[in-house]
Structure formats: structure tokens, C-alpha cells
C-alpha positions in Angstrom: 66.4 -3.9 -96.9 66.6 -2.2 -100.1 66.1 -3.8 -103.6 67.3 -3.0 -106.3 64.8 -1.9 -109.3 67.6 -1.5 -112.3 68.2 -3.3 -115.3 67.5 -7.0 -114.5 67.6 -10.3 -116.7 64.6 -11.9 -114.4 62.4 -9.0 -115.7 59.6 -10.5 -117.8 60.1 -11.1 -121.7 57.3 -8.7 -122.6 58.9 -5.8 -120.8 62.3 -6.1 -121.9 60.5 -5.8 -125.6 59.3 -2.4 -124.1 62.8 -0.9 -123.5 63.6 -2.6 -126.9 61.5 -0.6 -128.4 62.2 2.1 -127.0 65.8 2.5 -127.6 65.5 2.3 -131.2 63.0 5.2 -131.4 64.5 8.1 -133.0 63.9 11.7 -132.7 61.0 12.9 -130.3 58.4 16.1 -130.3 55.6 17.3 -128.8 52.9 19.1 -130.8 50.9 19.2 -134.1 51.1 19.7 -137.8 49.3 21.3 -140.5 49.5 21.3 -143.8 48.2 24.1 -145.7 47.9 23.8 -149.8 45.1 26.1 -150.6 45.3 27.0 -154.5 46.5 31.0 -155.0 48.2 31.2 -151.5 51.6 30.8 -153.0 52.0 26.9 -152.7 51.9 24.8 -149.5 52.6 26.0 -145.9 53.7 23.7 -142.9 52.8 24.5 -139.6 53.9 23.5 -136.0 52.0 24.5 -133.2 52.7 23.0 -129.6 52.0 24.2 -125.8 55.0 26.2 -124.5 53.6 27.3 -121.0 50.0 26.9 -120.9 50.0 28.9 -124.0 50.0 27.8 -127.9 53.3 28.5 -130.0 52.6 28.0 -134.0 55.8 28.1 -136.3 56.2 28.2 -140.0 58.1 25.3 -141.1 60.0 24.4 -144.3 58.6 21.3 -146.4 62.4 19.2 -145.1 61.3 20.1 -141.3 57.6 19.4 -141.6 58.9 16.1 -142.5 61.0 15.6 -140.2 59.0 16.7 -137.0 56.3 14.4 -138.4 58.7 11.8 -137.5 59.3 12.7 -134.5 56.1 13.1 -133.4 55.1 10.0 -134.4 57.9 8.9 -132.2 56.7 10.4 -129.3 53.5 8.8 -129.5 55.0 5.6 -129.9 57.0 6.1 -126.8 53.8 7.3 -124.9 52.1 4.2 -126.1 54.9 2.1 -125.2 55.0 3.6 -121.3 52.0 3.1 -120.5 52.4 -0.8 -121.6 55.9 -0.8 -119.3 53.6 1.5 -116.4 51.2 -1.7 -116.5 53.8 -4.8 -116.7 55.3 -3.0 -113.7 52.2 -3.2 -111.8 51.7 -6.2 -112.8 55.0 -7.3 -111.1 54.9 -5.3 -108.3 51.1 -7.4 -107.6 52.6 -10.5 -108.4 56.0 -11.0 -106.3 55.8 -8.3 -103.4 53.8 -9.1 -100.3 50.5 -6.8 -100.1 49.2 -5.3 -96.7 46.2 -7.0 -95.1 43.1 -6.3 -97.0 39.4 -7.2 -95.7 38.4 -7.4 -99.2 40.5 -8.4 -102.5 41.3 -4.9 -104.7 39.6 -4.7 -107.9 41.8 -4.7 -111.5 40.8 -1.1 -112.0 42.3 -0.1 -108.2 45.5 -2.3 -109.0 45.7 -0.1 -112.0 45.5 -3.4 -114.3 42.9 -2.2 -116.4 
């Protein structure tokens, strides 16, 4: 029989904060800035540099999109951070209600992925 796994209201409190969250993220990015503002090199510099197939891409930026990449990045660690709390609640569930195959010996939390 096949379940379904989409949006439910029996999913626990703490994971419907997740997707919360989530959906009031803004903008996302991937990558690094730098901000140069060495005295004599003409005023500040913004760079972006990110991995575009397995290989560094750097960009020079303007002040208004440094800002607003830094944003976004922040954003996309947010979201990574709030993932890996969803990844673990869903484990969590999956331990808790499904039935488990027969074991000889109990799994540790780290094998469950719980830790």
C-alpha cells in the first residue's frame, strides 16, 4: 500500500516551523564575498567568487549587488541549516511510527542518523 508523504497536518509542530521558515526566506546563492578597501586602489572592490564546475568563478560586483548577494547568501545558509533540522525530524518520524525489520541488536543514534 502506498502512503502518502505530502503536506500533512499530523506532521509534528517543530517541523512545520521548518517549512515556515523556509518559505519566508528570500533570495538564495551559493558562494563567497570579499571586500576589498585597500587605501590608493581607487576605493572599495566587491568580489564574488563561487564553484561553477569544479572550477572557481570570481566576479567584480557593484557596492548595491555585494549587498544584495550577501543577503542571499545568508539565506542559503539559513536554508541549509534549516534542512538538515527537517532531514533529522524526518528520521525521527520515520523511527518512531513505521515498523523496523528484525534486528539482533538495537541500532545506535548515530546509525539512525539521530545524531
Amino acid at each position: 500500500m502506498k502512503r502518502a508523504f505530502r503536506s500533512s497536518p499530523n506532521w509534528p509542530a517543530a517541523y512545520r516551523r521548518c517549512q515556515d521558515q523556509l518559505s519566508r526566506l528570500g533570495w538564495l546563492a551559493l558562494g563567497s564575498l570579499v571586500e576589498r578597501n585597500k587605501p590608493g586602489q581607487g576605493g572599495p572592490r566587491y568580489q564574488w567568487s563561487r564553484r561553477v564546475k569544479g572550477k572557481t568563478i570570481t566576479v567584480a560586483l557593484s557596492q548595491e549587488q555585494f549587498r544584495w548577494l550577501r543577503s542571499a547568501i545568508a539565506n542559503q545558509r539559513k536554508a541549509r541549516k534549516i534542512l538538515a533540522r527537517m532531514q533529522q525530524l524526518t528520521l525521527q518520524q520515520m523511527w518512531k511510527t513505521l515498523p523496523e525489520a528484525p534486528r539482533r541488536k538495537p541500532l545506535s543514534q548515530k546509525t539512525l542518523g539521530l545524531k
